[in-house]
Structures are given as C-alpha cells and as structure tokens.
PyMOL CGO cylinders between C-alpha atoms (Angstrom):
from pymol import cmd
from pymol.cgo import CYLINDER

trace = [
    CYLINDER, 142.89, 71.22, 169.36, 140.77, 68.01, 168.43, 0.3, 1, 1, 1, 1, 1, 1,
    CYLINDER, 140.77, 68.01, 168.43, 139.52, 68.00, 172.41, 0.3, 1, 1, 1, 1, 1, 1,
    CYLINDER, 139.52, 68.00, 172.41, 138.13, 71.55, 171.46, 0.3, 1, 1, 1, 1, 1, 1,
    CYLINDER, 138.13, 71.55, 171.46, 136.97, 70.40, 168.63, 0.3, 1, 1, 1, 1, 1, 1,
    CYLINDER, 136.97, 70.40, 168.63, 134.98, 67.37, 170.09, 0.3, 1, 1, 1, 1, 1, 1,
    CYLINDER, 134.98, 67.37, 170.09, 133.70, 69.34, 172.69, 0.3, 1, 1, 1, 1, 1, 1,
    CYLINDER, 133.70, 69.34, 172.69, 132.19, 72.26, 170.61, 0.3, 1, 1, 1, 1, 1, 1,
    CYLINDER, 132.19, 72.26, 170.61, 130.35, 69.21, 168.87, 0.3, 1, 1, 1, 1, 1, 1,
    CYLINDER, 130.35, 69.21, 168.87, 128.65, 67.39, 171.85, 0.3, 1, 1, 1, 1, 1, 1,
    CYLINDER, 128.65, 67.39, 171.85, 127.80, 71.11, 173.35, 0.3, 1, 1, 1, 1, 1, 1,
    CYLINDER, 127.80, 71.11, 173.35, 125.92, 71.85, 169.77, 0.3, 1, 1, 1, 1, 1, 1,
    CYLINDER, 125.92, 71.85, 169.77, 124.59, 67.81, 169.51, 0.3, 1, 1, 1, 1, 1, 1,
    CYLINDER, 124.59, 67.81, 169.51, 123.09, 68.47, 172.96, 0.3, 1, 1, 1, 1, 1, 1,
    CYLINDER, 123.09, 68.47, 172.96, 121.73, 72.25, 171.92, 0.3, 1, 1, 1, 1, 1, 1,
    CYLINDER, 121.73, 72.25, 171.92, 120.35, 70.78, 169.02, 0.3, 1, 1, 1, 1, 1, 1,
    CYLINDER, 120.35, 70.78, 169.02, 118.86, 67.75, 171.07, 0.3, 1, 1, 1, 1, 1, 1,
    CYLINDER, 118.86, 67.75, 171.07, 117.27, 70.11, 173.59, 0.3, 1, 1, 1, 1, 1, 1,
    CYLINDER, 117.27, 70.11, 173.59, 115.47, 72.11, 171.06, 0.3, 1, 1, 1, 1, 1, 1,
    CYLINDER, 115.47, 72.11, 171.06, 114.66, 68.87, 169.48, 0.3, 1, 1, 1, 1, 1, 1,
    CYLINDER, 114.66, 68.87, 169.48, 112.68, 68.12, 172.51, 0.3, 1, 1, 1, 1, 1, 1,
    CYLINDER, 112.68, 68.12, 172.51, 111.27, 71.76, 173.14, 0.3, 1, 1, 1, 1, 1, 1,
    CYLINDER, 111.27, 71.76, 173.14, 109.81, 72.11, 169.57, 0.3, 1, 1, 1, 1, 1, 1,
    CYLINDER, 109.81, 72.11, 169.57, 108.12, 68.28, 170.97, 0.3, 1, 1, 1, 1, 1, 1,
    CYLINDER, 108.12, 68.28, 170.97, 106.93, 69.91, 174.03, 0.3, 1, 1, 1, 1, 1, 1,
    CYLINDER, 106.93, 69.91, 174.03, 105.56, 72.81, 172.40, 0.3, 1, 1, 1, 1, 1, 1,
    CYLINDER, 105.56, 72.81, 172.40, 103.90, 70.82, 169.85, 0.3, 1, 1, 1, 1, 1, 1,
    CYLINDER, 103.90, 70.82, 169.85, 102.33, 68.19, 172.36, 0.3, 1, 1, 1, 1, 1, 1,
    CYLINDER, 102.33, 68.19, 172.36, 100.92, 71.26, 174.46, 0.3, 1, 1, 1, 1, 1, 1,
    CYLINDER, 100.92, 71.26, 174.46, 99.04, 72.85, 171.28, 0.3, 1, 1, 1, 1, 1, 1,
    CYLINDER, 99.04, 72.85, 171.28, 95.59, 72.91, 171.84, 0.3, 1, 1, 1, 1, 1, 1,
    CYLINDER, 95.59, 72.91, 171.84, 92.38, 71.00, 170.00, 0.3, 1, 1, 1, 1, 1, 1,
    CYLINDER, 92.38, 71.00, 170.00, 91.34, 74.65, 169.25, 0.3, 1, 1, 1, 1, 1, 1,
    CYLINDER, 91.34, 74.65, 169.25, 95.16, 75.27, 167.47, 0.3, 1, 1, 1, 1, 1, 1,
    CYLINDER, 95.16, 75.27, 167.47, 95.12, 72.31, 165.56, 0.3, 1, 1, 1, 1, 1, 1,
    CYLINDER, 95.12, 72.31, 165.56, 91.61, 72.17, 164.58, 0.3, 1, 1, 1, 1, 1, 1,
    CYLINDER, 91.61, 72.17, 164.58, 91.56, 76.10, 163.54, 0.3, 1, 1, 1, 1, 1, 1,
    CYLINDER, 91.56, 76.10, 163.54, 94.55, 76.83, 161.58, 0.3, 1, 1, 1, 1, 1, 1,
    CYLINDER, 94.55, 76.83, 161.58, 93.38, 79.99, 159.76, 0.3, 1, 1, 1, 1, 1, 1,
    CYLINDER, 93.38, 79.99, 159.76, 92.52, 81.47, 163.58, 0.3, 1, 1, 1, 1, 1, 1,
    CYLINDER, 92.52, 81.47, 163.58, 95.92, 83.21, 163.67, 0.3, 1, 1, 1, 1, 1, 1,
    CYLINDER, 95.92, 83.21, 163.67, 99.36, 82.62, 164.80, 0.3, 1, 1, 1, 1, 1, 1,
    CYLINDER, 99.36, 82.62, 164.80, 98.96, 81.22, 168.58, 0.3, 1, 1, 1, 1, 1, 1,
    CYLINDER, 98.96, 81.22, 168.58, 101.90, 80.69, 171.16, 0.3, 1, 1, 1, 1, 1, 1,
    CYLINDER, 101.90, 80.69, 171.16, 102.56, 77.16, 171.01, 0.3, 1, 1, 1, 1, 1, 1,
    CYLINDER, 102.56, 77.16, 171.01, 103.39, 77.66, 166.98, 0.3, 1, 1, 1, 1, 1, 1,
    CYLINDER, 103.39, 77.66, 166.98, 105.28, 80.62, 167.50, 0.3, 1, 1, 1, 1, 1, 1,
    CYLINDER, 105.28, 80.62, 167.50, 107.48, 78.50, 170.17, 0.3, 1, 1, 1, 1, 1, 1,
    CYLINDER, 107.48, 78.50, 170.17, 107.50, 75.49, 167.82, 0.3, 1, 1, 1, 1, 1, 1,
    CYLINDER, 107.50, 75.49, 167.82, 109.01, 77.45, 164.78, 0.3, 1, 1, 1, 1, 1, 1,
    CYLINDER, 109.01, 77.45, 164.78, 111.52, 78.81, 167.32, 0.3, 1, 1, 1, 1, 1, 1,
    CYLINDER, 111.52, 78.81, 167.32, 112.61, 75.76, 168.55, 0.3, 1, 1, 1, 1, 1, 1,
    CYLINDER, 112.61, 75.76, 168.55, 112.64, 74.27, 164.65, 0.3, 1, 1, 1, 1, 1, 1,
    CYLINDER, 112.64, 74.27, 164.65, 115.07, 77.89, 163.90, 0.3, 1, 1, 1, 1, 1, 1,
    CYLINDER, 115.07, 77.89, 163.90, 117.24, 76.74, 167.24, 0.3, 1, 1, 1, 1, 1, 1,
    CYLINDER, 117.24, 76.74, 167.24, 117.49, 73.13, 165.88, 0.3, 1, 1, 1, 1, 1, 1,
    CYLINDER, 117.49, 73.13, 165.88, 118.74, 73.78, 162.79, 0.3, 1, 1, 1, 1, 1, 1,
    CYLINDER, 118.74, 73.78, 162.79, 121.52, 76.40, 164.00, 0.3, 1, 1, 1, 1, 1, 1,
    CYLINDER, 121.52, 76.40, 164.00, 122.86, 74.30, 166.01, 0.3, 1, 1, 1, 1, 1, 1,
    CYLINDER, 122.86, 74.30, 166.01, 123.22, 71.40, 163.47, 0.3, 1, 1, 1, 1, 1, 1,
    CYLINDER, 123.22, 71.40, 163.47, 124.19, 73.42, 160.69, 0.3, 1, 1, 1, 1, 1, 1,
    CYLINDER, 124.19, 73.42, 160.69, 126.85, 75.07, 163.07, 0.3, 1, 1, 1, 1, 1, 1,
    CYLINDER, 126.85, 75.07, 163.07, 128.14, 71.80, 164.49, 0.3, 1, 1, 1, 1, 1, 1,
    CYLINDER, 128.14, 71.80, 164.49, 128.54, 70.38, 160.42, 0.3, 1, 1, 1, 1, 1, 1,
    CYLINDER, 128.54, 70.38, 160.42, 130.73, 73.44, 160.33, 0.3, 1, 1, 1, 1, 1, 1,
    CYLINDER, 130.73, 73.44, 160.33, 132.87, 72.68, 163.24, 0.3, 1, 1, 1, 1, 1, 1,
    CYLINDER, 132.87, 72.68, 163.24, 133.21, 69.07, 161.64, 0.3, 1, 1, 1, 1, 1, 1,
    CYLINDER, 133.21, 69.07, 161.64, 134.49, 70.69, 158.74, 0.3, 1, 1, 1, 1, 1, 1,
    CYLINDER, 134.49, 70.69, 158.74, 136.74, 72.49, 160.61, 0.3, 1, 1, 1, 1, 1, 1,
    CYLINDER, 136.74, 72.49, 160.61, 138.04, 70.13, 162.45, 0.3, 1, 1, 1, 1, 1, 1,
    CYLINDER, 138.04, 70.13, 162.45, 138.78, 67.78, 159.08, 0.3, 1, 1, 1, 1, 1, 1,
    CYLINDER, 138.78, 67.78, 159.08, 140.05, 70.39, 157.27, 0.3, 1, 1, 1, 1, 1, 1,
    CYLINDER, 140.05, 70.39, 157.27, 142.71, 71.33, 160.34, 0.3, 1, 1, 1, 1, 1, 1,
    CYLINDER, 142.71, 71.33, 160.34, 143.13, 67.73, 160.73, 0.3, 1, 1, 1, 1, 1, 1,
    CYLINDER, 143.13, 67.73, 160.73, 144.35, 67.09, 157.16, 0.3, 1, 1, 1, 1, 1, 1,
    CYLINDER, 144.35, 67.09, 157.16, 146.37, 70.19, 156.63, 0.3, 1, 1, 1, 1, 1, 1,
    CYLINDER, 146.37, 70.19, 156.63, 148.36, 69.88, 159.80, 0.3, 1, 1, 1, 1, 1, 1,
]
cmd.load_cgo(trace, "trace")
C-alpha cells in the first residue's frame, strides 16, 4: 500500500513540476505589448499562465492529501 502511496506522490510532484514549468513558458513568451499594457484585456499567454498556476496548485494540494493519507493509514495499521 505504501508503494501506491509513493507512487501517487512522484506522479503529482512531477504534474505539479510540469505545470511549474508551463506557467514559466507561458510567462517568458508574453509579449512587450502584454506586459507593458495591462488594462488592454485578457491576452493568451495570461489566460495559459493562470491555468498552469490552477494546475500547480491541484496537484500539490492533492499530493499533501495523499501524504496525509498515507500517515494516517500508516499509523492506524
């Protein structure tokens, strides 16, 4: 049970880590015209960096719940 456990936490470490490095991507690829006109409306490259930044944090919050999981099995068993 602890090998399932340990491998539902590197899957979401690495989901986490590639959206990590999407949101980077998307951010690096904004244009002068995106940063330098904020008020010009929501453009692509934002709308993919808040995605990535939503992905991120599902997949950490979801592997501190398989942690919890596995601590709490761990201790009651």
């Amino acid at each position: 049970m602890t090998t399932f456990f340990v491998i539902a936490i590197i899957l979401l470490a690495l989901g986490a880590t590639v959206s990590l490095i999407r949101g980077l991507i998307a951010f690096l690829k904004a244009t002068e015209i995106d940063l330098k006109n904020p008020g010009g409306g929501v453009s692509a490259s934002s709308v993919q960096q808040n995605r990535m930044m939503t992905n991120r944090l599902l997949f950490q919050g979801a592997a501190i719940v398989v942690v919890v999981l596995m601590v709490s099995l761990s201790r009651s068993g």
